[in-house]
Structures are given as structure tokens and as C-alpha cells.
C-alpha positions as CSV (number, residue, x, y, z in Angstrom):
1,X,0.0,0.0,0.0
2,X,1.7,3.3,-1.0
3,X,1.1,6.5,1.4
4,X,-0.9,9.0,0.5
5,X,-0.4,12.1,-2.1
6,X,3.2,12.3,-4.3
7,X,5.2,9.7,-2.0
8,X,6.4,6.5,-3.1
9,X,7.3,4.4,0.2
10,X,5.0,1.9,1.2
11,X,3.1,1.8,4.4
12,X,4.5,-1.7,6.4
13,X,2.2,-1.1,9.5
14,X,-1.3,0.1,8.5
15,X,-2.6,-0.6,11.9
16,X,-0.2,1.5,13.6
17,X,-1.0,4.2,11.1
18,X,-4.5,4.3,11.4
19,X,-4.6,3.8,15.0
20,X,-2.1,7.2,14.9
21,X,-4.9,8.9,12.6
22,X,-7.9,8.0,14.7
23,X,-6.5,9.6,17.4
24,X,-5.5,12.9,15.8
25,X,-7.5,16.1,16.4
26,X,-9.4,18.6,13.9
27,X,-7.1,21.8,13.1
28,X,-9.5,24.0,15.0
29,X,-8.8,21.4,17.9
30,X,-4.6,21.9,17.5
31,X,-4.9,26.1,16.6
32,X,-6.9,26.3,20.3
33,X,-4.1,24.4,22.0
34,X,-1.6,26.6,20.3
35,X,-3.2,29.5,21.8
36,X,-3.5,28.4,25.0
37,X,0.4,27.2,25.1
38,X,0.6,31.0,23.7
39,X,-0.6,32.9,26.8
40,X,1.3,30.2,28.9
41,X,4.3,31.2,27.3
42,X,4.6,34.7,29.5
43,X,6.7,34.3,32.4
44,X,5.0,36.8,34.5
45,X,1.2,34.5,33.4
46,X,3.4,31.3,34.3
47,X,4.3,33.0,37.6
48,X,0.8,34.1,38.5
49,X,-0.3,30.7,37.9
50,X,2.6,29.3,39.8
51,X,1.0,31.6,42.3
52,X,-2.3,31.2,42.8
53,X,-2.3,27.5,42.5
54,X,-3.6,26.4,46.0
55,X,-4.5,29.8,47.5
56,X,-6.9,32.4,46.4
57,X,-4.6,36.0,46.3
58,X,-6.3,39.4,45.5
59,X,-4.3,42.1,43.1
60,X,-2.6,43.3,45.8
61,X,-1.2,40.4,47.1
62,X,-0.3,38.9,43.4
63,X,1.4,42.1,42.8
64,X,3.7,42.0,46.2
65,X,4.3,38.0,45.0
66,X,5.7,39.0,41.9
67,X,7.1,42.4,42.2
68,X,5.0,44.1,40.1
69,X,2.2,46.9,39.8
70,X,-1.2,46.3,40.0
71,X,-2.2,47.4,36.6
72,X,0.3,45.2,35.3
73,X,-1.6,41.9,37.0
74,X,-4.7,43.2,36.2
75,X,-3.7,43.3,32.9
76,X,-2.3,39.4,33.2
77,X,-5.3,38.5,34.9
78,X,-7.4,39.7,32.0
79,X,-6.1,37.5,29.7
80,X,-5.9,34.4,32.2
81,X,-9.8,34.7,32.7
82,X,-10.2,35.2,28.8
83,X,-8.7,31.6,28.3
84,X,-10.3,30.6,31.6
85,X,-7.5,29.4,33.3
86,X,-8.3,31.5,36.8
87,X,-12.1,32.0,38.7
88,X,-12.9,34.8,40.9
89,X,-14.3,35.2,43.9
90,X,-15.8,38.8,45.2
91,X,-15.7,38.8,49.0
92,X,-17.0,42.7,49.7
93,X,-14.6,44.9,47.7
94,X,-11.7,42.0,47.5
95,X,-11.8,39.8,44.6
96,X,-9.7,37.0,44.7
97,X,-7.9,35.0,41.8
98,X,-7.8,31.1,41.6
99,X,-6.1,28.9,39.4
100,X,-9.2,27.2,37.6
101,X,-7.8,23.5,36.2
102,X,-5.2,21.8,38.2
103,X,-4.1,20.0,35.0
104,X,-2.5,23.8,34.1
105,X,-0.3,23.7,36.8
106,X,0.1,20.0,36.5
107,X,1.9,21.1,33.2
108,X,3.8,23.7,34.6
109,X,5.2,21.6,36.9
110,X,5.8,18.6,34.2
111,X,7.9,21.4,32.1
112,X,9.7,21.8,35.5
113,X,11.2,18.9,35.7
114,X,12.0,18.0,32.4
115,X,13.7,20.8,32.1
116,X,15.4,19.6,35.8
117,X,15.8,15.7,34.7
């Protein structure tokens, strides 16, 4: 059986190949993962993530954690809740940021130590 378009080689394990292409994803699928890895890519988002993992922390408190102003987590946070990768929670004026999906972190941490052996 010859693969598929202008190659001449011939596939010797079909059933590895189409077990690989059942379990492959629509583009759309692969652009949104892309985009995601995207706004992980920041060190200040990977940081804030780092940060707010396990405990709620208002703006205030992400900005002493991280050594920066409070416009400039704000502005981080923004995009973190556009991908919905944090929750809030409004306790009077106070709103405090949560990491959303422990698998997030989970990857953080898997980058961690490969990166570490």
C-alpha cells in the first residue's frame, strides 16, 4: 500500500497508522491548544499561575508576589480569565484569583522537571 499524495514508500504497518490517525484532532482542535500554550508562554502568566495554584490571592497580594504593579496583574489577569484558566471570587470589595484546572499547573510543573531531569 503506497502513502498517501506524491510519496512512493510503502506503508508496512497500517494498523499502527491508522490507530495514529484516529487519534489525531481537527485543526481547529490543534490552533486552540496553540493559543492556550501561547498565553502560557509569558513568564509573568506562568508566575501568577505558579501563584495562585492552591490559594486564592487578590491584586494586591499577586502584585507583592511578583514584584509588580497592580495594573500590570490586572492586565495578566485579563487574559488568564479570557482563556479561563483562573475563577474569581468577590468577597465585599476584595476579589480573589484562583487557578481554575489543576491540569494547568500539572503542566507547569511537568515542564519543571523536564527541564530539571
Amino acid at each position: 500500500m503506497a502513502c498517501k499524495e506524491n510519496c512512493n514508500c510503502t506503508l508496512f504497518h497500517k494498523d499502527v497508522i491508522d490507530k495514529v490517525e484516529n487519534k489525531m484532532k481537527d485543526d481547529k482542535t490543534y490552533i486552540e491548544i496553540s493559543e492556550l500554550l501561547k498565553v502560557m508562554s509569558d513568564l509573568t502568566r506562568i508566575k501568577m499561575l505558579e501563584a495562585i495554584s492552591e490559594d486564592e490571592l487578590c491584586v494586591c497580594d499577586l502584585g507583592h508576589v511578583l514584584g509588580i504593579t497592580k495594573s500590570a496583574v490586572s492586565h495578566q489577569l485579563k487574559t488568564l480569565k479570557k482563556y479561563n484558566l483562573v475563577s474569581s471570587n468577590r468577597i465585599g470589595k476584595m476579589v480573589y484569583y484562583k487557578l481554575k484546572n489543576k491540569a494547568i499547573i500539572d503542566l507547569i510543573h511537568a515542564s519543571y522537571k523536564e527541564l530539571r531531569g
